[in-house]
N, C-alpha and C positions, 0 to 999 in steps of 0.2 A: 789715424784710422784704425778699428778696430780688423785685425785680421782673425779669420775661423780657418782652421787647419785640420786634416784628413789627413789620420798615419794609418798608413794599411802594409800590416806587415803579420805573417804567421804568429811569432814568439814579438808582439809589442814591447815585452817587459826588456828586453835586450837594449830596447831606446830609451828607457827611463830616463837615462840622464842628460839628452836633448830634450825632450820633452818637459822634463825640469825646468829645462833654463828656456824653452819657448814660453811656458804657463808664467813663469819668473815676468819675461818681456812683455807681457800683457798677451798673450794669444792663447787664443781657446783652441783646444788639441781634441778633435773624437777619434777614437780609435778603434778599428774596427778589421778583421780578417780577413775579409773574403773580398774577391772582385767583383761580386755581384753587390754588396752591401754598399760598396766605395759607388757605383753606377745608379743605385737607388738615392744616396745622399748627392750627387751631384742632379738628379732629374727634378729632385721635390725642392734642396735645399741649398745645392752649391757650394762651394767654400773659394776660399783667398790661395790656399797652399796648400800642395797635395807630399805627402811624405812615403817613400814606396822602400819595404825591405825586401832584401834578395830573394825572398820568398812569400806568398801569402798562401792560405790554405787550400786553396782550390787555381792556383795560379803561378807562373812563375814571374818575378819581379819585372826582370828585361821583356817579357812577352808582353805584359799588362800594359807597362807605358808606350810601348811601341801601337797597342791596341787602341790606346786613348787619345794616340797624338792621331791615327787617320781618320778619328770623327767625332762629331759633335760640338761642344763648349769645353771642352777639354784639351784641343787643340790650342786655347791659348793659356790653357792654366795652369801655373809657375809648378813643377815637379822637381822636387827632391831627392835624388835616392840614398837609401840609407843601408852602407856594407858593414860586414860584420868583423874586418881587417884591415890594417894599414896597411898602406900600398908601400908602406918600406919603414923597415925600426928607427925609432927614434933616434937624433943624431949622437953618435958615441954608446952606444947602449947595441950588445951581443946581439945577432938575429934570432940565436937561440934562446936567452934570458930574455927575447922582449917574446918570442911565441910563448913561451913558458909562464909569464905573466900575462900574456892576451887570451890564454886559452883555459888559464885558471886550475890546471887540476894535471895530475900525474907528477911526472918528472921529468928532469933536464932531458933526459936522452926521449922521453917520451916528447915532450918538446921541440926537439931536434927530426925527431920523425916528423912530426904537424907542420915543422917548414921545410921540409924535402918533400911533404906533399901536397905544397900550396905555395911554389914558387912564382917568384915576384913577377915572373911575366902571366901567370893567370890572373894575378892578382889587378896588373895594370889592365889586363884582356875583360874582366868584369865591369870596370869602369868605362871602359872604351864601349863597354858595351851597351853602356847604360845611357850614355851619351848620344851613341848614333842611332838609339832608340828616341830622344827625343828629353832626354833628364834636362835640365837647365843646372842641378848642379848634381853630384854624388859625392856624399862626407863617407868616412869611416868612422864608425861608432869606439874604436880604440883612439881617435883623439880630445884631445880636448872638448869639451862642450862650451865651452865661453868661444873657441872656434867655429865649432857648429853652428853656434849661434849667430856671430857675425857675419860667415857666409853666407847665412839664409836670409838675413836680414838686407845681402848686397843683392839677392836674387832677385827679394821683394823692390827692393828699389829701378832695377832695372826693367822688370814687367811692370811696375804700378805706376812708372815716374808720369806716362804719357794717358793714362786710361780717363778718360771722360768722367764727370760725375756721375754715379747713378742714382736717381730717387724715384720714389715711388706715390704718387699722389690717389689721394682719393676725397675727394670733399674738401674740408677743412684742413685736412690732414696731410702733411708733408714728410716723407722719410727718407732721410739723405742715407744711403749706403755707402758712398764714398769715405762719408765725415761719420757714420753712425752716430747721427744726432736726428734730432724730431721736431718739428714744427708745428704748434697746431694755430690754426687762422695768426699765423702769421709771427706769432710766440715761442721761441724755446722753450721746450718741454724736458728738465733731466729726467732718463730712465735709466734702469739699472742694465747691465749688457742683458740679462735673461726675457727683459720684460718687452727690450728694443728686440731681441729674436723672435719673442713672441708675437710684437705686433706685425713682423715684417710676414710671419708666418700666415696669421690674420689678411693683412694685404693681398698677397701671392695666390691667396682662396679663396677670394670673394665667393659669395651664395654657395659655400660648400661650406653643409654639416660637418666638425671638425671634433672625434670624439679626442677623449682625455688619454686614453693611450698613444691615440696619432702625435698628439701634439707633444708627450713627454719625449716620445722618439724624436720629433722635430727637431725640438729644442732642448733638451736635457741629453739628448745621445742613445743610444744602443745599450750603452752600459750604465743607466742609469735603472738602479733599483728600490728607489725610494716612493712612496707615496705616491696613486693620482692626482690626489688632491692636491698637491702642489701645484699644479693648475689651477686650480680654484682659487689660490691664495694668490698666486700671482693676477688672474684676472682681474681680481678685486682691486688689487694695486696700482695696475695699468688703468683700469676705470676710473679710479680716482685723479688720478693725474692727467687724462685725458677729459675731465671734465665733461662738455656738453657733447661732446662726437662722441663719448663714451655709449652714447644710444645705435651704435651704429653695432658693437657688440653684443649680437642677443643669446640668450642663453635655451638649450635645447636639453629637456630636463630627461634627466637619467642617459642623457648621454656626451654632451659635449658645447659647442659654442659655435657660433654664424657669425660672420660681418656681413654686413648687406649694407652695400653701396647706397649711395642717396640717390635713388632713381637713374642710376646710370651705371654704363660700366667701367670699370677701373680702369685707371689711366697712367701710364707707364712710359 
């Protein structure tokens, strides 16, 4: 199963190297600032796994999950929190020689001050925190990432082992979200991951004009700064490999693209 994942953290670049190794495991990572931006992408488009840092721009981390687990579809959806310290120095390795390499800059004694003012019981009090807010896991960004990784992956296994399949039908047309695979009159269709978000995007909007900036936010991300017309090219491509239901995609000139159902409403 293809997983899409939502890292909402102030300073993202701090994660780089989970995110690495998520994009590595096959998962598509957007990432994005603010608590409102993480509430627009779960209302239009949802994701598999949410990744939350001690901070976002306009929120604080423990507040936000806490906010997500008392409503909506977010109450069931797999949350990760992402800190920016180990909850104790690696084993055999000085507490001051490992703040001193975790914090990257000054010196020893400078060093030594960062962990007399970030003792190990706030440290465990952050996690704890983020916990009884509702996290399903919180890593430390000073470990390993091939650990990170694992963890997240035992996370996804434990919320996804029991979850029904989900597809989305419309005419001819079948699209399994579970299996992110596609069906048409009854045929496996291969699409590419961009072209399977793009149709699922299509699906989810029936009889809604769908201009070419919506749909790059969609499906390309917040931080995507490349061409509209990337849209066009992938349309074209989706067309093609949907063959005859590809009539069900019309095009709205000088602004964007329609599906219109085959005389009926979409069926879910």
């Amino acid at each position: 199963m293809r997983v899409n994942a939502v890292h909402a953290s102030r300073e993202p670049s701090r994660a780089a190297l989970v995110i690495e190794a998520l994009q590595g495991a096959g998962v598509s990572v957007t990432a994005v600032q603010r608590a409102k931006e993480v509430h627009s992408l779960l209302a239009h488009r949802g994701c598999d796994l949410l990744l939350v840092g001690q901070k976002l721009a306009d929120e604080d981390g423990v507040e936000f999950v806490r906010s997500l687990r008392l409503k909506g579809p977010a109450k069931q959806l797999p949350i990760v929190a992402l800190v920016e310290h180990a909850e104790q120095a690696p084993a055999g390795a000085s507490p001051v020689k490992h703040a001193y390499a975790l914090f990257g800059r000054g010196t020893p004694a400078a060093a030594a001050a960062a962990t007399a003012a970030a003792p190990a019981k706030d440290r465990a009090s952050l996690r704890l925190a983020f916990f009884q807010a509702g996290a399903d896991e919180c890593l430390s960004l000073s470990w390993d990432a091939a650990e990170c990784l694992a963890r997240i992956k035992a996370v996804l296994r434990r919320t996804q082992a029991s979850a029904p399949e989900e597809i989305v039908k419309m005419g001819e047309i079948e699209l399994n979200l579970t299996s992110y695979t596609l069906h048409v009159s009854g045929k496996r269709v291969p699409l590419t991951s961009k072209e399977l978000d793009l149709l699922y995007v299509f699906l989810s909007s029936a009889n809604r004009v769908l201009s070419r900036p919506y749909l790059i936010e969609r499906v390309w991300g917040y931080n995507y700064f490349g061409s509209p017309r990337t849209v066009d090219v992938h349309v074209r491509r989706l067309r093609e490999k949907l063959g005859a239901a590809a009539r069900h995609i019309t095009t709205i000139p000088c602004v964007g693209y329609k599906l219109v159902p085959p005389g009926g409403e979409l069926r879910r």
